[in-house]
Every structure is written in structure tokens, then in C-alpha cells.
C-alpha angles and dihedrals in degrees: 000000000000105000113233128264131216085209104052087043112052104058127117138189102243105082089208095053125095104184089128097056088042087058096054096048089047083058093044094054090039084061096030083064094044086050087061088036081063099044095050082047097060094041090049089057097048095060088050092058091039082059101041091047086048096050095046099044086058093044079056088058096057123088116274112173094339088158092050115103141210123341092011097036091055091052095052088050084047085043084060094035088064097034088059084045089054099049087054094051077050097056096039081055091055084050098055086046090050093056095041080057084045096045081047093055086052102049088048098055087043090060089037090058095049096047083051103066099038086040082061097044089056102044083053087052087040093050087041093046088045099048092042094042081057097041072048101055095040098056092045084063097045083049103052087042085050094055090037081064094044090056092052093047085053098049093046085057110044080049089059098035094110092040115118093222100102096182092055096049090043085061100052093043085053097048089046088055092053094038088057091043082055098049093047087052093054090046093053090045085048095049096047090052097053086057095042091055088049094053085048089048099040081054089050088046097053096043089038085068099038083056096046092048092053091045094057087041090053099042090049094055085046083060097052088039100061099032082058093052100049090051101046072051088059104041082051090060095046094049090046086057084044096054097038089051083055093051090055096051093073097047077060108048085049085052083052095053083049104119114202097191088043099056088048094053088038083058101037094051092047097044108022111130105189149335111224120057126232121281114255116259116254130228113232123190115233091209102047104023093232123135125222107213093199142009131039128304109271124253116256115230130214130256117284115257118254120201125209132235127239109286108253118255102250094209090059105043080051087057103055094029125356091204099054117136123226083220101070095053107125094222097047121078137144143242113309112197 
């Protein structure tokens, strides 16, 4: 299949448009926009990056399981370690990105300087062709209305070609002539002009392709370009998920060498305190003096009941001895604690 050309496909047939031309710059500056598109996107990115390195370099500063000790203490240092070396490749990321924009910004005033110049070269052609087409057109009109009034001349005197009026007919003899000399003029100017035009528009033509030629060319290499550019992006991107993972791995190889037996004896040698509790504490009674090693005090219990006896008939007791105490009644007592 035959590739297509800029120059076989923006022609028209009216030599003063330029609606072809028009077509390609507006392609030019459309990617001329996306080129700068491109560039704010990639600076844009950069300064993410530039944040997120910084915010996270300052996240690997702070404490993180300063009272922890031995295995699990080193891979936590080794956890912040990595987590600072992640935030650099971060901000040597932001820095690449920051050249390829750079690189891009480049590219993009290079091709803005050489579609000047040829951008110049054609408005001047178009302005030249413009201006010559219209001298053109004009004396073509002033030549078909001079030899409109040639032919009229022409025609008033061959009417009055058999008139005896000789004046007349010298007058319309000498107007004929100069109609005809006016008419000759007008078809030299008219002449010149159309050579002129085609010298004009052989020059456009010539210049139209060679535009057209560097314009594809250049729009080509914007392609590439760009295409280039997204992907070495990308590939930044890749390699930074490459290198952090990296970076990880050795947070967790130092995870795997944590020992969790280790760190508890580790603890338990550097702190311990002692190996035998402390003694219970004993019961003693305050009453007897004896101590009790375990158990709780006993419950006191209260004084035994004592039931009296049936109260002694007084007439009788006055009849045997008058003098008789209740008290030494062998059924009456009192209260024994």
C-alpha cells in the first residue's frame, strides 16, 4: 500500500487558497500543544514525586520501636533505613523526570524555530501569489473591455465605411487604430502578468512541497519523540517499583533473621529481676500467738449456752436454813465465758 504524502494530498484548485496549508499548521500547532501538554505532565509528576520523597524522608526520621531491642529492633532500623532509601530513589526519579521534560522542551523550540522560518517563507509566496493572481485578474478585465471597445470601434467604422463624410469616417478610422493599440497594450500587460503569476506560482509550488515535505518530516519525528519520551516515563516508573521492591527485600530478609525466642530471652537475661517469688503471707492469732502458714484465720465462735436450772422454792430453803445462798445451789450457776 503507497504511504501518504502531505504533499500529493493538500492541493486545491484555487491557486489563491490555502486551505491545505491551513490544514497542516493547524496540525503542527495541535501537536505543537500536546508537545507542552506533555511537558506540564511530566513536570507535574516530578513534583509529585518531589512531595511524596520529601514526605516520606521525613516519615523515615521519626521513631519507630526505639525501646525494642536485638533481632527485632535491628530489622526495624533496617525497616527506616529502606524507607529513607526509598524516598531518594524517589527524588532521583523526580529528577529524571525533570530532564526528559526538559529534553521535551527542547525538542519542541527546535521544531518551533524550523517551521518558523519556512512558515515565514510561505505567508510571504501566499501574500506574492495573492497580490499577482489579483494585478492578474484586473488587467485581464481591462483587457477583454479594451478589446470589447476595439471591436466597437471596428464595427462604427466598417458601418460608415461608404459614408461621404470623410471626417467622419477619419475619426472613426483614428479611434479604431487606438482602440486596437489599446487593446494590444492591455494584452501585453495581460500577458506579462499571466507569466508573471506562473513564475510566482512555479516558486509556491516548489516551496508548497518542500513545506510540506519538512512538515511531515517534523511531525513524524514529534511522534517518535513523544512516543520515546512516554515510554522512557514508563520504564521510569517500572524500574522505580523494581528498585523499591529491592529496597524492601532487605527489610524482609532482615524480618526473616528476626528471632522471637531470642528477643524474649534477650529481655528476660538483661531485665530479670529474680527467680524465686515472694513467700505468702501467714495468719497469726492475736489470742493464742500461733501462726497459721496457709489458709485463712478461723472463725471465732461464740461462748457455749448455758441453761439454768429451776429457780429454788424460798419457803422451803427458810425452812431448812434461813441463811442458805442461792449460790450454792448446785443447779444454779452463771454465765461461764
Amino acid at each position: 500500500m503507497k504511504n501518504l504524502r502531505f504533499k500529493d494530498f493538500f492541493w486545491c484548485p484555487d491557486l489563491t487558497s490555502t486551505a491545505g496549508y491551513d490544514a497542516i499548521i493547524q496540525y503542527l500547532s495541535d501537536g505543537k500543544r500536546t508537545c507542552k501538554e506533555v511537558e506540564d505532565f511530566m513536570k507535574a509528576r516530578a513534583s509529585i514525586e518531589e512531595r511524596y520523597a520529601k514526605d516520606l524522608l521525613g516519615l523515615s526520621k521519626k521513631v519507630c520501636g526505639h525501646n525494642e531491642m536485638n533481632t527485632f529492633k535491628r530489622s526495624l532500623d533496617m525497616f527506616k533505613l529502606q524507607i529513607e532509601n526509598v524516598s531518594l530513589s524517589h527524588l532521583q526519579l523526580a529528577q529524571s523526570m525533570r530532564e526528559e521534560a526538559k529534553k521535551l522542551e527542547e525538542f519542541k523550540e527546535k521544531q518551533r524555530e524550523a517551521r518558523k522560518k519556512i512558515e515565514q517563507l510561505m505567508d510571504a509566496l501566499h501574500k506574492q501569489k495573492s497580490s499577482q493572481f489579483k494585478r492578474t485578474m484586473d488587467s485581464k478585465k481591462a483587457y477583454e473591455q479594451k478589446c470589447r471597445d476595439k471591436e466597437e470601434a471596428d464595427q462604427n467604422m466598417n458601418r460608415n465605411t461608404n459614408t461621404n463624410n470623410t471626417k467622419l469616417v477619419e475619426k472613426l478610422h483614428l479611434k479604431a487604430q487606438q482602440a486596437k493599440q489599446n487593446a494590444e497594450e492591455a494584452d501585453k500587460l495581460y500577458q506579462q502578468n499571466v507569466i508573471n503569476l506562473g513564475k510566482i506560482r512555479d516558486d509556491w509550488l516548489k516551496e508548497h512541497i518542500n513545506a510540506c515535505e519538512i512538515f511531515e518530516k517534523q511531525s513524524a519525528e514529534r511522534i517518535n519523540f513523544l512516543r520515546n519520551t512516554v515510554w522512557t516515563h514508563l520504564n521510569q516508573l517500572s524500574q522505580q517499583c523494581v528498585t523499591s521492591d529491592e529496597l524492601y527485600e532487605e527489610v524482609r530478609r532482615s524480618l526473616e533473621q528476626c528471632d522471637v525466642q531470642e528477643d524474649v530471652e534477650h529481655f528476660v537475661n538483661l531485665r530479670r529481676t529474680g527467680e524465686k517469688p515472694p513467700a505468702p503471707v501467714v495468719y497469726e492469732n492475736f489470742y493464742t500467738g500461733q501462726r497459721s502458714p496457709t489458709g485463712p484465720p478461723p472463725t471465732r465462735l461464740p461462748p457455749p449456752a448455758v441453761r439454768r436450772g429451776p429457780l429454788p422454792d424460798p419457803t422451803q430453803n427458810n425452812r431448812d436454813d434461813g441463811r442458805r445462798s442461792f449460790v450454792e445451789d448446785d443447779e444454779y450457776s452463771v454465765i461461764q465465758y
